[in-house]
DRENTIGU-703178 format. One line per 10 residues: number of its first residue (from 1); their letters; for each residue x, y, z of N, C-alpha, C, CB. Coordinates in steps of 0.05 Angstrom, whole numbers, plus 5000, padded with zeros to 4 digits. Each point is the difference from the previous one (the first is absolute). Glycine has a CB too. Example, Ala and Ser with C-alpha at 12.3 -4.5 7.8 and 13.67 -1.06 7.14 Angstrom:
// DRENTIGU-703178
1> AS> 5264,4886,5156,4982,5024,5000,5018,5024,5000,4962,4977,5025 | 5031,5044,4961,5016,5024,5001,4985,5022,5014,5024,4987,4957
// end
This chain:
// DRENTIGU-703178
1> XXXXXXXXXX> 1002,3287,2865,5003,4976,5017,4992,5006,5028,5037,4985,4971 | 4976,5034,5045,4974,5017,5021,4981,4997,5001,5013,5024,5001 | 4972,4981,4984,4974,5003,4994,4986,4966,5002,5013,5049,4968 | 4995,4936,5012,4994,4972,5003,5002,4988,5031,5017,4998,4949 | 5006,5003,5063,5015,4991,5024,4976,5009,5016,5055,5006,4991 | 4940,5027,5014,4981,5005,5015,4978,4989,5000,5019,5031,5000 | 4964,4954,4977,4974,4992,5006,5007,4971,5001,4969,5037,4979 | 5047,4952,5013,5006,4978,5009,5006,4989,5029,5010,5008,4958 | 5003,5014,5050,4997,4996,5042,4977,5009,5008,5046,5012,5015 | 4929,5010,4975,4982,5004,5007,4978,4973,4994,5019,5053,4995
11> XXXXXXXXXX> 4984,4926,4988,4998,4976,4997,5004,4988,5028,5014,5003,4951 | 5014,4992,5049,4996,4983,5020,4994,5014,5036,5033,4968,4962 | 4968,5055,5037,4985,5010,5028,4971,5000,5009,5033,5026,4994 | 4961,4969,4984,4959,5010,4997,4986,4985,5014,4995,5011,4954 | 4998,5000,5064,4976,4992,5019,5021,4980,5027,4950,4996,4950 | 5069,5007,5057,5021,4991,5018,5003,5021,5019,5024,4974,4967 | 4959,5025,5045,4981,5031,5027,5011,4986,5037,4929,5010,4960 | 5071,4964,5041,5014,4984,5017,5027,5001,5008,4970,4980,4984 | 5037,5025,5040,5019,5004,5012,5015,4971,5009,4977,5048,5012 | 5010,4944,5001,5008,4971,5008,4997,4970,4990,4993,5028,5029
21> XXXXXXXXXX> 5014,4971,4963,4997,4969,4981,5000,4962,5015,5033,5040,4961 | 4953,4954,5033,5012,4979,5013,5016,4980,4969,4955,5001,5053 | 5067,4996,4967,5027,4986,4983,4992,4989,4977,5023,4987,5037 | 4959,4990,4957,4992,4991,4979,4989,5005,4984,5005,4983,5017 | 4976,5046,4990,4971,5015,4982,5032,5018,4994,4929,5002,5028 | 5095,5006,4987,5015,5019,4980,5014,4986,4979,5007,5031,5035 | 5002,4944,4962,5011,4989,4986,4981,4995,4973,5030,4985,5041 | 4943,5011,4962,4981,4994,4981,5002,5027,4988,4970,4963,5024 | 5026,5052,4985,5004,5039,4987,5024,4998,4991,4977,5033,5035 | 5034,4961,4967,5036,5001,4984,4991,4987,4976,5040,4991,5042
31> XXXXXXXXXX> 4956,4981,4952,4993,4982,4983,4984,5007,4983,5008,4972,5026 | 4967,5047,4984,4981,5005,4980,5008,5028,4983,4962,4975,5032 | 5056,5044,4989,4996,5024,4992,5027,4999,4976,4973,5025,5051 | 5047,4953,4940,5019,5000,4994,5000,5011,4968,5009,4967,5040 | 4998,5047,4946,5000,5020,4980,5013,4993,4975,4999,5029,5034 | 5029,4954,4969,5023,5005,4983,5006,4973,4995,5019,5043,5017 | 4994,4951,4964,5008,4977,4982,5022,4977,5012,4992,5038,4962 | 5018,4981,5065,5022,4975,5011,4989,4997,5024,5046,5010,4979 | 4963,4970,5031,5000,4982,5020,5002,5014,5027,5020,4966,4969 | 4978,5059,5041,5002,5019,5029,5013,4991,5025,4960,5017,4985
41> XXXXXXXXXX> 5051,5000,5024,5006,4983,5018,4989,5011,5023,5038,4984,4979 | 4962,4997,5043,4977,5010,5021,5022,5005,5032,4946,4963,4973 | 5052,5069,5035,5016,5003,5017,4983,5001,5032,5034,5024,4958 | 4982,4969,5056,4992,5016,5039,5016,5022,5000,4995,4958,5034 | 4992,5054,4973,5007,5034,5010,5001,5003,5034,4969,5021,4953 | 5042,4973,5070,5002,5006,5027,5014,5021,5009,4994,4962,5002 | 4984,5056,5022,5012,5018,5010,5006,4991,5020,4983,5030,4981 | 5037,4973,5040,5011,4985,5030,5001,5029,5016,5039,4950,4982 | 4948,5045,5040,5012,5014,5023,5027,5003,5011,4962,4990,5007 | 5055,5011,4973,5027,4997,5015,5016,5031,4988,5003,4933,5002
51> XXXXXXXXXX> 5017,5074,5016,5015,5019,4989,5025,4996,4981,4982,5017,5038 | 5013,4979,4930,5016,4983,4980,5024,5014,5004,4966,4986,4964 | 5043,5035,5052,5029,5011,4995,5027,4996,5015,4970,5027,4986 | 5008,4954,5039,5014,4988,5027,5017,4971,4982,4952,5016,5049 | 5060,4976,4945,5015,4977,5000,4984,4978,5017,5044,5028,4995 | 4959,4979,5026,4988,4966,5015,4971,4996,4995,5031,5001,5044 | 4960,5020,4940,4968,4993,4991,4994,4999,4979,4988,5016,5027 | 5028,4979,4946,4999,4995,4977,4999,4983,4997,5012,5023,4992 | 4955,4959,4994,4996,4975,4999,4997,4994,4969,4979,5000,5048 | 5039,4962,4955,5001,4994,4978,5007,4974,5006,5007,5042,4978
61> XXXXXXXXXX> 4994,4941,4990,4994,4974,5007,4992,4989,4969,4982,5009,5056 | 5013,4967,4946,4991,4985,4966,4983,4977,5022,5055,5004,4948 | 4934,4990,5028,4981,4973,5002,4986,4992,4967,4985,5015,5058 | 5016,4954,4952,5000,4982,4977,4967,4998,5000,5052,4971,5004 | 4939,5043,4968,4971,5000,4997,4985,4977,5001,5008,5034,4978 | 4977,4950,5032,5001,4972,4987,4972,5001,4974,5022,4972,5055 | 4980,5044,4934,4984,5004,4966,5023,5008,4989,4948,5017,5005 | 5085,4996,4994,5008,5009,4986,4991,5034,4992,5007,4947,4994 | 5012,5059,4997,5000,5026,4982,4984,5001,4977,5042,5005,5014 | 4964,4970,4971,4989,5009,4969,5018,5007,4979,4965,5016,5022
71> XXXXXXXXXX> 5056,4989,4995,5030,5010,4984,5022,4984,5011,4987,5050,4996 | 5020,4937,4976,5028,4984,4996,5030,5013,4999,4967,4973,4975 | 5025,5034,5048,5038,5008,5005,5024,4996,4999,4984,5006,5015 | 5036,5012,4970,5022,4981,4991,5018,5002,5028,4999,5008,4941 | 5020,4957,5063,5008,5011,5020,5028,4993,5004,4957,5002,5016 | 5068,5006,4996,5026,4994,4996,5014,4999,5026,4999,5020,4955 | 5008,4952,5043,5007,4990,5030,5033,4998,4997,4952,4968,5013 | 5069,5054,5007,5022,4997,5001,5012,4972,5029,4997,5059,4974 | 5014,4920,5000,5014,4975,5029,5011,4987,4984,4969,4991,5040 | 5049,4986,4970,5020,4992,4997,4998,4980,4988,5013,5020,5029
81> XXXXXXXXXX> 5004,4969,4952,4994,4979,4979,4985,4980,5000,5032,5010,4994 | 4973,4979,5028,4996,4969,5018,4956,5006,4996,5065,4996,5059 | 4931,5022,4948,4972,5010,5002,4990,5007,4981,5005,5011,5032 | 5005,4991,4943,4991,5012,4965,4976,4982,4982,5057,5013,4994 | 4946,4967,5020,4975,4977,4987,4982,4997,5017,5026,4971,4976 | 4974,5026,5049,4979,5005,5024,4985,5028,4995,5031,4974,5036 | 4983,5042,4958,4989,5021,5001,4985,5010,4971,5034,5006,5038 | 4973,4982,4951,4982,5006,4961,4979,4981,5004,5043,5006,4958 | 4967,4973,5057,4969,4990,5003,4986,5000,5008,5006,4989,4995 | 4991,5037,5026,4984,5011,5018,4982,5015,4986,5030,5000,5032
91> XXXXXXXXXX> 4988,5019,4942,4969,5014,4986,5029,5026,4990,4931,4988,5042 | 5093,5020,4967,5007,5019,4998,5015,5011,4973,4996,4990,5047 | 4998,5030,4942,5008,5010,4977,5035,5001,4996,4951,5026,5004 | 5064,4986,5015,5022,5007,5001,5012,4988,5012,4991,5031,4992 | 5029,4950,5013,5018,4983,5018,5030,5011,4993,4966,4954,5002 | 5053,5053,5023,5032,4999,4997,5009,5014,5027,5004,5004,4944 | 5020,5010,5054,5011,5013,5015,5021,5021,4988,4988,4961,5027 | 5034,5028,4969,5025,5019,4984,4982,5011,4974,5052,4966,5013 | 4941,5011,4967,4988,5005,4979,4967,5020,5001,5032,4951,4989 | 4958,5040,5030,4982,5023,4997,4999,5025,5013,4981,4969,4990
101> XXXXXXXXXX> 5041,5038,5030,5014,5016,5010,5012,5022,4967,5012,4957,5053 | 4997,5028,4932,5018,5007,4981,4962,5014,4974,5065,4948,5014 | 4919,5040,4985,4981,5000,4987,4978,5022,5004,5015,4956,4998 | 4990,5056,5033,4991,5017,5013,5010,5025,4990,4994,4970,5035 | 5030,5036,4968,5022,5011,4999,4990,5022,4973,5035,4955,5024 | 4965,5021,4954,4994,5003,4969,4972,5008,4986,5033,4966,5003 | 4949,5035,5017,4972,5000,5009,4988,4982,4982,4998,5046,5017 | 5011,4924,4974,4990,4989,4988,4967,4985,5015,5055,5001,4975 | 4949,4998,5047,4979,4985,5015,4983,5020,5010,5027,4963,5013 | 4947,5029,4973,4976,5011,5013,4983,4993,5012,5006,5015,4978
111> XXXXXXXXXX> 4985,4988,5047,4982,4989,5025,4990,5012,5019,5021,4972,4994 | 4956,5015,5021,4987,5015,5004,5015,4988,5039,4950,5009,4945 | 5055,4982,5059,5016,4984,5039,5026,4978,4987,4939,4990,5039 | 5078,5028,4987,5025,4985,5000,4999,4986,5031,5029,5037,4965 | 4976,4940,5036,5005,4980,5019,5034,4992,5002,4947,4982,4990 | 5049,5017,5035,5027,4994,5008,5010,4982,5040,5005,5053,4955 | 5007,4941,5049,5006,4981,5014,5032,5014,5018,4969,4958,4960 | 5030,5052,5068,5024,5006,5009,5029,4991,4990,4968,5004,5032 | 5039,4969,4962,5024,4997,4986,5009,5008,4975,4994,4972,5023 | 4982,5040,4963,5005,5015,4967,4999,5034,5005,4970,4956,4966
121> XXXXXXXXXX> 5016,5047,5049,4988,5037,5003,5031,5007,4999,4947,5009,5038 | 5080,4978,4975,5026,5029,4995,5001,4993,4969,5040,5004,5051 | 4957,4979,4923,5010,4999,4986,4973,5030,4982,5034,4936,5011 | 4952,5069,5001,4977,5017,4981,5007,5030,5017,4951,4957,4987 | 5069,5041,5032,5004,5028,5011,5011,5018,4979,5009,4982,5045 | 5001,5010,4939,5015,5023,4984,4977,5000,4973,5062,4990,5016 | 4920,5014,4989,4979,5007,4984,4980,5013,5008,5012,4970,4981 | 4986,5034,5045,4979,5004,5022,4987,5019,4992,5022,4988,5035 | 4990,5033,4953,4990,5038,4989,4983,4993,4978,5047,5034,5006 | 4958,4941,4984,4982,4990,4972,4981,4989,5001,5029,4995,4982
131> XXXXXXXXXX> 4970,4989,5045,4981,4990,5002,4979,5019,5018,5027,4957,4990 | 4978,5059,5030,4986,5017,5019,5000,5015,4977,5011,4997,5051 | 4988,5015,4928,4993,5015,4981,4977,4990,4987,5044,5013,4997 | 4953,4964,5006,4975,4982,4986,4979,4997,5020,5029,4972,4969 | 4980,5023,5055,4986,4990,5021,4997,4970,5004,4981,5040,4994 | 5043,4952,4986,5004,4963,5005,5019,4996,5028,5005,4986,4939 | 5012,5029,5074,5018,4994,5018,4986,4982,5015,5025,5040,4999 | 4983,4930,5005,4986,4981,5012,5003,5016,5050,5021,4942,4935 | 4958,5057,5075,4998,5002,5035,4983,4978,5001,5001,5053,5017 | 5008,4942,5008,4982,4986,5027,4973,5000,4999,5030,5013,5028
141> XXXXXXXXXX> 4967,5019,4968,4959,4996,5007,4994,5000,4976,4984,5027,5040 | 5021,4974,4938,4984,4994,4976,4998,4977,4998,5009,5031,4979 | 5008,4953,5030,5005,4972,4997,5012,4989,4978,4966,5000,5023 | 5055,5017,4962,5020,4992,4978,5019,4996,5005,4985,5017,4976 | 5019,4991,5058,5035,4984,5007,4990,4984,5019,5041,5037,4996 | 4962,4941,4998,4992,4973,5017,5016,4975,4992,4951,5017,5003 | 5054,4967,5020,5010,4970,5001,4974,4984,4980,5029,5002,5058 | 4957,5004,4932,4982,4983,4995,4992,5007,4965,4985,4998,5059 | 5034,4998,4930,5000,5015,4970,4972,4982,4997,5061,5011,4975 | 4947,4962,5016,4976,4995,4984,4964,5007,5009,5040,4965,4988
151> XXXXXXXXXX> 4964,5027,5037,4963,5014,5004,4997,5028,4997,4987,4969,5037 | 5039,5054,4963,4996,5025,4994,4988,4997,4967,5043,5020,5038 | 4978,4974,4951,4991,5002,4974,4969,4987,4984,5055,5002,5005 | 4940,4974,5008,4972,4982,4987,4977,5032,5022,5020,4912,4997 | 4981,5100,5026,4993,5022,5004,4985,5015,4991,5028,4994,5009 | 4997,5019,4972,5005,5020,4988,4990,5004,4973,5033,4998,5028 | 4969,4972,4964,4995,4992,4971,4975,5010,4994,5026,4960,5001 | 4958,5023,5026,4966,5005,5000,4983,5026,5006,5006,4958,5014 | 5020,5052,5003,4979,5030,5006,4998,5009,5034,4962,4983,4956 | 5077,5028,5045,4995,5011,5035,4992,5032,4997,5041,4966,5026
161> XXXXXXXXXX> 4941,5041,4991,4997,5027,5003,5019,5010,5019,4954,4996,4987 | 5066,5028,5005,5018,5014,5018,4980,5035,5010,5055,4969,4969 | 4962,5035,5048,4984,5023,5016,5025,5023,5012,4954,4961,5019 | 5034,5062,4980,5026,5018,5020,4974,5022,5003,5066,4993,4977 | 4930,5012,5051,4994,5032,5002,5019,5021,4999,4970,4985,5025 | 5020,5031,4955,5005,5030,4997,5006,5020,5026,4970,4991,4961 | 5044,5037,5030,5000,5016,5027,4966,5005,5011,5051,5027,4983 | 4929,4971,4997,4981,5009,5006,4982,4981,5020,5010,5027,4958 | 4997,4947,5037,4978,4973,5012,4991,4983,4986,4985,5022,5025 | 5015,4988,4945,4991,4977,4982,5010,4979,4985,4980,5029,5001
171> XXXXXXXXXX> 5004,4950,4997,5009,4978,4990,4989,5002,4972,5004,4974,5043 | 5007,5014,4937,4976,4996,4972,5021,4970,4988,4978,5068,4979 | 5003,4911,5014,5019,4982,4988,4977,4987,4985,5044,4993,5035 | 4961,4985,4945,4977,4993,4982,5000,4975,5017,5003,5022,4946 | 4973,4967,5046,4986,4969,5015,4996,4984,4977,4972,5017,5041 | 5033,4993,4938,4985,4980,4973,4994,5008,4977,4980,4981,5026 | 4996,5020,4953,4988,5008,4977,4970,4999,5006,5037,4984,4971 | 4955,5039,5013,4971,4997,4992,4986,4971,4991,5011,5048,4986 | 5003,4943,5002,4986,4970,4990,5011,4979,5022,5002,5010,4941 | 4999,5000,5082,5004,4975,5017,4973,5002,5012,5054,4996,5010
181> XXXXXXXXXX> 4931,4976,5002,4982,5013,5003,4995,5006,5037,4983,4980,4946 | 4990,5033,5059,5002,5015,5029,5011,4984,5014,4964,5025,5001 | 5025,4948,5003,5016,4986,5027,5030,5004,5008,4969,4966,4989 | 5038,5025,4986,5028,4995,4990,5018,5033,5009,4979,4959,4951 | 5009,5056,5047,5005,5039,5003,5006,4996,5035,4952,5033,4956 | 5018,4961,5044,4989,5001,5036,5027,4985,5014,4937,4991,4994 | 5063,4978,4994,5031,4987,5017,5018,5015,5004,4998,4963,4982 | 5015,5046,4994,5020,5015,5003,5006,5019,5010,4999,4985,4978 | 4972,5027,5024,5001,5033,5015,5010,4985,5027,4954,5038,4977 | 5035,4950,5037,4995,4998,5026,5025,4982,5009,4945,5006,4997
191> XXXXXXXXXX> 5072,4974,4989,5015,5001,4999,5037,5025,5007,4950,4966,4978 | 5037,5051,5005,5017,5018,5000,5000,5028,5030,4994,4982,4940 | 4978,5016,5066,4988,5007,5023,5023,4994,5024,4948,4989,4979 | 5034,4979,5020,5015,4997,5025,5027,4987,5005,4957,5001,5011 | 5058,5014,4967,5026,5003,5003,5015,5028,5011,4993,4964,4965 | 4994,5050,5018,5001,5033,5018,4989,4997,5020,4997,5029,4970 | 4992,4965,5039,4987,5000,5035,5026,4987,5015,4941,4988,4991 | 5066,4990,4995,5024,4986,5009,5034,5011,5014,4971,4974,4962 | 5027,5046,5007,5021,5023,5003,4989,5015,5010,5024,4996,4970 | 4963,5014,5059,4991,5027,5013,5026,5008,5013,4948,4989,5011
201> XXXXXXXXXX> 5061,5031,4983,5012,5020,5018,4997,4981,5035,4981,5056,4961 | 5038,4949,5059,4990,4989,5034,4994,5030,5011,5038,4950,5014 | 4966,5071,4974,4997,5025,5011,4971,5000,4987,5052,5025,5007 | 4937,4964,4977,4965,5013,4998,4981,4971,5006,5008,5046,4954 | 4979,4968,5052,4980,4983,5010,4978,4991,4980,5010,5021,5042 | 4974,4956,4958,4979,4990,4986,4985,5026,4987,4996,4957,5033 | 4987,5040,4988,4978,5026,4990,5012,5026,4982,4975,4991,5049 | 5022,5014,4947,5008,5021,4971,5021,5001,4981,4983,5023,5026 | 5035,4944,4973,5017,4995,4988,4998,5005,4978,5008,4979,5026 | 4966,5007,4957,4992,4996,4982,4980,5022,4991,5013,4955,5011
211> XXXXXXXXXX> 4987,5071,4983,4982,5020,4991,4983,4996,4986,5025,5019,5005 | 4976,4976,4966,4987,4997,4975,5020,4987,4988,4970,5037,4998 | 5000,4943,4978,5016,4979,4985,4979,5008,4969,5019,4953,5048 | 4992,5053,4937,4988,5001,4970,5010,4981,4984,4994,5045,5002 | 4988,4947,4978,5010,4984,4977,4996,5011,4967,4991,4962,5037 | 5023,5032,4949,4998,5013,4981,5010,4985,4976,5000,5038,5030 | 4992,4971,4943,5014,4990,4971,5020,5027,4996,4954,4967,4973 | 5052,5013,4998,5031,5022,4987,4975,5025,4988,5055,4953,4972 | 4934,5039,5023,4984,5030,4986,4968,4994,5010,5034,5008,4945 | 4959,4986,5073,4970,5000,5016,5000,5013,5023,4988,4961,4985
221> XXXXXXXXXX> 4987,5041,5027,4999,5012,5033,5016,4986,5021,4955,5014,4992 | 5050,5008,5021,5009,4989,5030,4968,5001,5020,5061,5025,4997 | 4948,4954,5018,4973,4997,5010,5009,4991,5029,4970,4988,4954 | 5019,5037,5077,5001,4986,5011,4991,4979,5022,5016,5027,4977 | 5000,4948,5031,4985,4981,5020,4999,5002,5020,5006,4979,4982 | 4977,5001,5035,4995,5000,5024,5021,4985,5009,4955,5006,4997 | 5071,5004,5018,5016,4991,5002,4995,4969,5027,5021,5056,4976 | 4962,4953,5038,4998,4977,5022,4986,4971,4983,4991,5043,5045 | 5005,4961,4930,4989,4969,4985,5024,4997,4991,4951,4999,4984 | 5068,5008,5013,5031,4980,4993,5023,5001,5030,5000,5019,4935
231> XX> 4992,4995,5081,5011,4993,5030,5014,4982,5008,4972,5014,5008 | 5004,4961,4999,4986,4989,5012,5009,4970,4992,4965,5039,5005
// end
């Protein structure tokens, strides 16, 4: 299987001698060079000039792709009765409070974002280790604890990209699929862009915020761009 694997990435590297890409000729190389039977998913890779170990410079943030993910996410919104039909009709998989509090518990519920609303979050405190064990614990900057359940969730449904830099500086989050096509890639990249630009650190400055930006599939090249054509 080594063996196969290896000429199969020597496949998709061949003759990819170019350093700099412009955004759309890399997305077309993704699309063409794609290998495997499923649907790939297509990530940004960012390095940041910032020092990831400082606290006040650890950047992060979500934004609502407007192409979507590509991936139908399941999603489970903790609030209060009165809100249980507003809110299923928004798009959301999971609706309750006590009861899915209790469902959590049992690990009967599987999902991929928990939403929640300040008047319900003490009733999900005594689960908190279960859910930060998953990485569902609904915060602020992801945008899963919000006054605003229902546009979180119709969101979410469609495809928000979330973000955190590492101790090291980097970002990596997906923008979409291989079968979406370039434009549709391109929106979203740039989209997601200049939302990190948005979240800059006030201690760093413009110019070298943004290091390097690669894009890449689940099993294709990373390739990278000219970061100043998604800037801008």
């Amino acid at each position: 299987m080594t063996k196969d694997r290896s000429k199969r990435m020597q496949a998709v590297y061949k003759d990819l001698s170019k350093t700099d890409f412009n955004p759309s000729d890399a997305f077309d190389v993704l699309k063409e060079r794609t290998s495997v039977k499923f649907d790939e998913s297509v990530d940004v890779n960012l390095t940041l000039g910032i020092d990831g170990k400082q606290s006040d410079q650890v950047v992060r943030g979500f934004i609502a792709l407007p192409h979507g993910l590509g991936k139908n996410k399941k999603v489970a919104v903790f609030c209060k009765a009165e809100e249980w039909d507003m809110i299923k009709s928004a798009g959301a998989d999971f609706v309750g409070l006590e009861n899915l509090v209790e469902e959590f518990k049992s690990e009967k519920i599987d999902c991929d974002v928990c939403i929640t609303n300040k008047d319900s979050m003490p009733y999900i405190m005594n689960i908190s280790k279960i859910l930060g064990q998953r990485g569902l614990m609904p915060n602020a900057k992801s945008g899963t604890l919000t006054e605003n359940l229902v546009d979180a969730v119709k969101a979410f449904k469609k495809g928000v990209a979330s973000y955190r830099s590492d101790k090291s500086g980097n970002i990596s989050t997906s923008i979409g699929k291989v079968s979406f096509d370039t434009q549709s890639l391109l929106s979203n990249m740039r989209e997601l862009i200049q939302s990190i630009l948005s979240a800059k650190p006030k201690a760093i400055k413009v110019d070298g915020y943004i290091k390097s930006i690669f894009v890449s599939s689940t099993m294709g090249p990373g390739l990278k761009i000219t970061a100043s054509e998604v800037m801008s």
